[in-house]
C-alpha positions in Angstrom: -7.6 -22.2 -17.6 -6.7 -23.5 -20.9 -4.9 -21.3 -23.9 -4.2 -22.0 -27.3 -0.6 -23.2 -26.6 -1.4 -27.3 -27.0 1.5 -28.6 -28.8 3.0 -25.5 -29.8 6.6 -25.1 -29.5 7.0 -22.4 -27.0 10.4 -20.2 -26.4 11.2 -19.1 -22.5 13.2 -15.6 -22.7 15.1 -14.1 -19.7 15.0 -10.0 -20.5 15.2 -10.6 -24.5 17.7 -13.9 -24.7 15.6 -16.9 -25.7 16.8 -20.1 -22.8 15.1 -22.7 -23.8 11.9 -24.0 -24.6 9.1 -26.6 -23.8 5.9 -28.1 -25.6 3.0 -26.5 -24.7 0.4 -28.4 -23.0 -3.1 -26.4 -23.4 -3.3 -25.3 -19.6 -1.9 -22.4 -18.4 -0.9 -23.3 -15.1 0.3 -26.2 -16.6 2.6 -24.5 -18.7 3.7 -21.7 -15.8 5.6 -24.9 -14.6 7.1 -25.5 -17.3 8.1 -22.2 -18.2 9.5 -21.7 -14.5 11.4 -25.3 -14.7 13.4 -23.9 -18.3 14.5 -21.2 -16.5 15.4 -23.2 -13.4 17.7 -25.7 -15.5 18.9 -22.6 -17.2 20.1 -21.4 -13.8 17.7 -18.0 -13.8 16.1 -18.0 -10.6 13.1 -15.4 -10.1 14.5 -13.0 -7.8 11.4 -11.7 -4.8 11.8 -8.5 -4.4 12.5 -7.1 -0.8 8.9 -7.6 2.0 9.5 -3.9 2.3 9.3 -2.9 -1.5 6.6 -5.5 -1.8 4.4 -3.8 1.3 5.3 -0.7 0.0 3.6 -1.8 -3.4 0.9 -2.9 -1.4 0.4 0.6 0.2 0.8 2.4 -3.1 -2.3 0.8 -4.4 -4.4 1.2 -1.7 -3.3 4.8 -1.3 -4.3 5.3 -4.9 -8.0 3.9 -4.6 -8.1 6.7 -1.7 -7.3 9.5 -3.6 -9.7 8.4 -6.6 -12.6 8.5 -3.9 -11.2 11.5 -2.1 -12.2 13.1 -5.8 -15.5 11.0 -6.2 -16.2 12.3 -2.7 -15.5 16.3 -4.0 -17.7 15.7 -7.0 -20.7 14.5 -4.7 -20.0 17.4 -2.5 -23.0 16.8 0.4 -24.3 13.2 -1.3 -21.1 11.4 -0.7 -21.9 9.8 2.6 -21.8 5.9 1.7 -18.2 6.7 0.3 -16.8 8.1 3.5 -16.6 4.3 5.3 -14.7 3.0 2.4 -12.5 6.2 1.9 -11.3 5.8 5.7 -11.0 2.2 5.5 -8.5 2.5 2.6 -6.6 5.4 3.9 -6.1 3.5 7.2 -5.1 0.9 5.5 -2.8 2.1 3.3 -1.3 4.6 6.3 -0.2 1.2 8.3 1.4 -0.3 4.5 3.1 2.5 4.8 4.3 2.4 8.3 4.6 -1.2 8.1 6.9 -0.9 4.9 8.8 2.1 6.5 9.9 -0.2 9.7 10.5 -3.5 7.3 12.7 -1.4 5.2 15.3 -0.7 9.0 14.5 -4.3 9.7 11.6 -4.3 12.1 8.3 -6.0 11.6 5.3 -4.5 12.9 2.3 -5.8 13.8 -1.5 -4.0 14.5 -4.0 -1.5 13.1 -3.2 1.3 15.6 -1.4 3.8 13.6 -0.6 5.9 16.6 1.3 2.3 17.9 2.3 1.6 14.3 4.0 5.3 14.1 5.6 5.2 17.6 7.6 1.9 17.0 8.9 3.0 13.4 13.2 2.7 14.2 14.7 5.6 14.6 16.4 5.9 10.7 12.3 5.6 9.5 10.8 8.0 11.6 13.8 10.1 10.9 13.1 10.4 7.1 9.0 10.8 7.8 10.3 13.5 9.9 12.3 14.8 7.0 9.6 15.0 5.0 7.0 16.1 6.5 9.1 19.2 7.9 10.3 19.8 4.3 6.3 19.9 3.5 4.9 23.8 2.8 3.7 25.1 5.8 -0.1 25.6 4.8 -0.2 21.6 4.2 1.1 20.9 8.0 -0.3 23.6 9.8 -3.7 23.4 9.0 -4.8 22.3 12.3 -3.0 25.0 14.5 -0.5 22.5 15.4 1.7 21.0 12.5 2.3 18.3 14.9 3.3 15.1 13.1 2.4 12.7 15.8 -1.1 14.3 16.5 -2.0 13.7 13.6 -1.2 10.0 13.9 -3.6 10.3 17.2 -6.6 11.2 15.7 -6.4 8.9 12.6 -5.3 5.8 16.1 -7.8 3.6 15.3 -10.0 4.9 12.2 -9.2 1.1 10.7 -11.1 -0.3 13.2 -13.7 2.1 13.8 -15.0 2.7 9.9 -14.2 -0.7 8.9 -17.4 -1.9 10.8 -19.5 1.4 10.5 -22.6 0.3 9.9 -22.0 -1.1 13.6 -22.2 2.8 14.5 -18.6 2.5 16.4 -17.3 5.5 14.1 -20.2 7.1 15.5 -18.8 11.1 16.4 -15.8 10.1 15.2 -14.8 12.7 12.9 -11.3 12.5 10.9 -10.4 15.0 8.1 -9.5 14.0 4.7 -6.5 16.7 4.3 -4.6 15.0 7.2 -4.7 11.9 5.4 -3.9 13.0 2.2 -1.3 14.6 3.6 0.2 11.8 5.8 -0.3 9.6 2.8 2.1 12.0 1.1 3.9 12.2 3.3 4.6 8.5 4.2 5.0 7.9 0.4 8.0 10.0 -0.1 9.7 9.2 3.3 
């Protein structure tokens, strides 16, 4: 990719203190380089944030598409059934960023689709705050099932990744999960 930057004298700031500078070469990537090597010799290193903030991040977005087709599904009421693969696929994504995120952030990598697995391993101090939360939750949101169980929840969405990711396969066949238990759960795993 090229910019208009060829032979320009160009100024490399850390926050809003100007560090030094380089010429400009015309190619973006190019000039990335350069811009990282000033900052380098100026003894600024770019700082990665933690893997958990970063899967977190990860899950956030994911979560997000979701809940726009969780409304796109509402609007298209009984026409909305080409949206439902992709709406699980996302939420059962972004339910195991979470849960993945949640373990990183005690210092335990997890590994899998199966949230029911995924849930079960979380160390003690994660499940301990998705606990928190989802008991702080009002009751109409967790009891909507008859059981405001936590984990059962986690057992019906087990393997909705897998199952809806391939649909048109027919393996989500009879498989029915519904969309307030992972809204909530999203929610839920969010604020934990």
């Amino acid at each position: 990719m090229h910019s208009n930057s060829l032979g320009r004298r160009i100024t490399v700031h850390s926050g809003n203190t100007p560090v030094g500078h380089f010429i400009g070469t015309g190619d973006d990537l190019t000039d990335l380089k350069e811009c990282e090597r000033v900052l380098r010799d100026a003894g600024i290193q770019r700082k990665d944030r933690p893997l958990d903030e970063r899967i977190r991040d990860q899950a956030k977005a994911f979560a997000t598409v979701t809940l726009e087709m969780a409304k796109k599904i509402e609007k298209l009421r009984g026409r909305s059934g080409s949206y439902v693969g992709p709406f699980m696929v996302n939420a059962a994504f972004a339910l195991e960023l979470f849960l993945k995120s949640l373990a990183q952030r005690y210092g335990k990598t997890l590994r899998g689709h199966s949230l029911l697995m995924l849930f079960d391993e979380l160390p003690p101090e994660a499940r301990g705050a998705v606990d928190h939360v989802f008991s702080n939750a009002p009751n109409e949101l967790t009891s909507f099932d008859g059981s405001g169980d936590l984990r059962g929840l986690f057992v019906n969405l087990d393997d909705a990744f897998i199952s809806w990711r391939y649909s048109y396969e027919g393996r989500s066949e009879g498989r029915f999960y519904g969309a307030k238990a992972i809204l909530l759960l999203l929610a839920v795993l969010d604020l934990a």
